[in-house]
N, C-alpha and C positions, 0 to 999 in steps of 0.2 A: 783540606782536601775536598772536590767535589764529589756528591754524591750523587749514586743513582737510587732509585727506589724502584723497587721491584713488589708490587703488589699480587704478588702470588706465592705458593707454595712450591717450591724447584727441591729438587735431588741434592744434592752434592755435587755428582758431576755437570748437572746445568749450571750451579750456581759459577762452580768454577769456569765454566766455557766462556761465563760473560766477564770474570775478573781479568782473566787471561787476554781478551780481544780491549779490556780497559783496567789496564794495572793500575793505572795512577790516580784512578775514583774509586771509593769507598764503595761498595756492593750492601744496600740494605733490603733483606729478601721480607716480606711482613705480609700473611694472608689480608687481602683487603677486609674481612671480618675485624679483624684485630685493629689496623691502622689508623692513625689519628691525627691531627696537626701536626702534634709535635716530629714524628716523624718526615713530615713532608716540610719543613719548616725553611729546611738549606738544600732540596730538593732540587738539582738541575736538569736531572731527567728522569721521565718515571714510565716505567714498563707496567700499563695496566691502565684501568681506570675505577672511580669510585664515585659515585654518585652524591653518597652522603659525605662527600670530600668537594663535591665538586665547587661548592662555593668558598671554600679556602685556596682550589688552586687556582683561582679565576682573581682571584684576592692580589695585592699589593705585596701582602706577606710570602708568598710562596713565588721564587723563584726560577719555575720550571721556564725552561728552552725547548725541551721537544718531549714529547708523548708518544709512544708505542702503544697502541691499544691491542689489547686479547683479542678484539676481534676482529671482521674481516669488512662489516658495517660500521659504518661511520655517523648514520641518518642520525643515532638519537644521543651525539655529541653538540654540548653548545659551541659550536663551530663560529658563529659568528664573535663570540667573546672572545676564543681564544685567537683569530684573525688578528682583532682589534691588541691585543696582548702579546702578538707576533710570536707565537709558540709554533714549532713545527710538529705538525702532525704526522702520524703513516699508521696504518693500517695493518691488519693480519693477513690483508687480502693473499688468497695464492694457499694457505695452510690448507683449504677445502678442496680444491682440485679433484683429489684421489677419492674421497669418502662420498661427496654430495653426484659428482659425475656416474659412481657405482650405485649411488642411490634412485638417479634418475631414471637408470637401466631396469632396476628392480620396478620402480612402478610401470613403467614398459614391459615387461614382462611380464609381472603378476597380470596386465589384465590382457596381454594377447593371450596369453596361456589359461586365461579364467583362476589363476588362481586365487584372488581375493574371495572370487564363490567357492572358491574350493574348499578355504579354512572356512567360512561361515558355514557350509556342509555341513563340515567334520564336526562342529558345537554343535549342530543337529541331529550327527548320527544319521547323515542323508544322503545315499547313493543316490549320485543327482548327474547324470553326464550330459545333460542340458547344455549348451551355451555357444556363442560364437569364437573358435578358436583360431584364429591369425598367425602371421609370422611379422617378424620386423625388416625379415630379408627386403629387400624393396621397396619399403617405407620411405616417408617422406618426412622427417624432424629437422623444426621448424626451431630454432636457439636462440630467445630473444635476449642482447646482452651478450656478446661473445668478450668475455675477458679470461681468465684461467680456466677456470669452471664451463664455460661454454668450450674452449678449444680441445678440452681433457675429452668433454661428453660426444665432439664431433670424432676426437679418433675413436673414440667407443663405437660409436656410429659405424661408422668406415668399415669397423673388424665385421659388425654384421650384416654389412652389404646396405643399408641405409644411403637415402638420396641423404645431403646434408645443405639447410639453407641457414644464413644469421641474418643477423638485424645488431646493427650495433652502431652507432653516434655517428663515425668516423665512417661507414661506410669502407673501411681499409680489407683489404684480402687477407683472408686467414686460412693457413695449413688445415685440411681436413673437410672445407666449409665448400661445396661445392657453386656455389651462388650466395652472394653478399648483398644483402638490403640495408640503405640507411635508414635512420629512424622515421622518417617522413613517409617511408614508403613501406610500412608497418602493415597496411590493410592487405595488400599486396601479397605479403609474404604471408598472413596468417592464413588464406585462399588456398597455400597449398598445401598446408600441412597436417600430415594425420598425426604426429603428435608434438605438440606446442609446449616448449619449456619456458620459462620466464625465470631467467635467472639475473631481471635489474635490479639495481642498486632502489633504495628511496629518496627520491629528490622532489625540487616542485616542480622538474617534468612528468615526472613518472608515477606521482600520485594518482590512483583509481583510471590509470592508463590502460588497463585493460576494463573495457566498460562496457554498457549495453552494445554499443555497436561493433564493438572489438569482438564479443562473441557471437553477433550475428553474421561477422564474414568469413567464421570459420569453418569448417566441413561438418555435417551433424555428425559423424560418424569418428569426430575427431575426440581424442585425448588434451586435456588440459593439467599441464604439470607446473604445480607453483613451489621452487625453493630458493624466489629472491626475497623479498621483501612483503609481508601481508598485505596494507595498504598500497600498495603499487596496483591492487585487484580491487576491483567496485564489489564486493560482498556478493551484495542482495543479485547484483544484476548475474553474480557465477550462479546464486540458487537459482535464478528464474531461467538460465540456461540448460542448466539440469533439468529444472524439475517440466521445462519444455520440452526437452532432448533437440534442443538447441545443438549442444555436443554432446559426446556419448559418455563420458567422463571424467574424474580428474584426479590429482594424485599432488595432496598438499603437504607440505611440511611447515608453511607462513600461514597466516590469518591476521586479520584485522573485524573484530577486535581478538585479543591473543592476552590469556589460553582463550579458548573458541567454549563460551558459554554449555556447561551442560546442557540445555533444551537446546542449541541451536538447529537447525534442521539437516545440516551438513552429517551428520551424525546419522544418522539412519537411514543416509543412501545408499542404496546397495554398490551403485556407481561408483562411488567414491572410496578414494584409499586417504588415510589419514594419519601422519606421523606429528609428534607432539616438537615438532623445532629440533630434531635430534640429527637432521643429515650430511649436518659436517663435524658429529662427534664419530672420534676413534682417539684408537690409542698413541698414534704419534701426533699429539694436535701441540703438544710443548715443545715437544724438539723442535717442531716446522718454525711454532713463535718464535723461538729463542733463535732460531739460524737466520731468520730476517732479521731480529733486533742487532746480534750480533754484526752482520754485514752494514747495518746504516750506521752503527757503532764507531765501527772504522772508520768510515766516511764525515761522521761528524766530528772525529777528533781531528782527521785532517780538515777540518774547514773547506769539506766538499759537499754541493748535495748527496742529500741523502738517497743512495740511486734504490728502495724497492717501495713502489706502494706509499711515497710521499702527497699528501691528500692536499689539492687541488682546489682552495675553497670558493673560489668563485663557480666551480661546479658542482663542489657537494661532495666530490668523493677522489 
């Protein structure tokens, strides 16, 4: 019987949602803590990845056909091996939608409404009604990368009256996006926006893609919000944009380098909102994996493509 391997921890009823969509494979559910060759030994498909495994699946030994990764990044898979080993890849992409979109809003909000100086106050014990308080009614966000994540954050947009511009490869029209830029015409779009998402992938286009001169065409007055990829942002050149009031500030949940060194300087600007990589955790982040794994499931038993989030690797993602 072939098997699948499931490198995570599931309920009951998940485990069974995936026997159910494949009766005729063996289900081996195993926390990736635990798991080891031998488990992965007659392995055809494996839900998950592991690092300290990754040179046994890349091996001769280990039989895998396709991979389901936990998560919605792809950059720090050895993509090129597995190419070469014709294993099909897909992604979690699409799981974040609801949680990282809601997240985006919060850093937008915390600082039209001053609230980040608000909680710094309140550890002061400082009735302080200082500060410039905005609306987002009329605003202009700028979505660099419009794929789930970006179209979810444009109807966000929309509900609060927000102008909505994207940037995304394909240049293709998207529901919610009032004006579409392709990537080439990047400078362009960052000119207008009062607040600038970056929600791309990591590839070797889009390494330190935002750079010194990426944050020189953007509005000082503008907001920089990073929850694609850390390395996708030049570091030093976002502090020397701060710490110039280049723009006026930013709202991270990526870093490069990541975790973001205690002394780093990023830390002790008031400008800045800082989230530790948490903004596509919630509490339905298994169900979402498992209803994509399930649907490619189907697909691969019929000997169809696999239609969600199949990774592309001449692009990277």
């Amino acid at each position: 019987m072939s098997k699948i391997v499931v490198l995570q921890h599931l309920s009951e009823s998940q485990q069974q949602k995936i026997q159910q969509a494949a009766s005729s494979y063996e289900i081996v559910t195993v926390p990736v803590r635990e798991a080891d060759h031998s488990v992965l030994a007659d392995a055809e498909v494996i839900l998950g990845w592991s690092r300290k495994l990754q040179d046994f699946i890349l091996s001769d030994q280990c039989p895998v056909k396709w991979i389901q990764t936990w998560s919605a990044g792809v950059d720090k898979m050895p993509m090129k091996q597995l190419e070469q080993k014709h294993v099909l890849l897909t992604s979690a992409n699409g799981v974040h939608t609801i949680p990282i979109s809601e997240q985006i809003f919060a850093y937008m909000l915390a600082f039209s409404r001053n609230l980040h100086r608000a909680v710094r106050n309140q550890e002061k014990h400082s009735w302080d009604e200082s500060g410039n308080f905005t609306e987002l009614h009329g605003k202009t966000i700028v979505i660099v990368g419009v794929g789930n994540i970006g179209a979810g954050t444009a109807q966000l947009a929309k509900a609060f009256g927000m102008r909505t511009i994207g940037v995304r490869r394909s240049g293709k029209e998207q529901e919610g996006i009032d004006r579409m830029y392709k990537m080439d015409e990047l400078d362009e779009a960052l000119g207008e926006g009062d607040y600038i998402v970056n929600i791309l992938p990591l590839t070797g286009e889009t390494e330190k893609l935002f750079n010194k001169g990426r944050f020189a065409v953007m509005k000082d007055n503008s907001i920089f919000i990073n929850v694609g990829r850390g390395p996708t942002v030049d570091t030093d050149a976002l502090v020397d944009a701060l710490q110039s009031s280049r723009i006026a500030g930013a709202g991270l949940d990526v870093f490069d380098p990541e975790p973001l060194p205690e002394d780093h300087p990023l830390w002790d600007m008031e400008q800045v909102i800082i989230t530790p990589h948490i903004a596509g955790s919630n509490e339905h982040y298994t169900d979402r994996v498992i209803d994509i794994f399930v649907e490619n499931l189907k697909a691969y038993q019929g000997g169809q493509t696999l239609p969600v989030n199949l990774v592309d690797y001449s692009r990277q993602y």
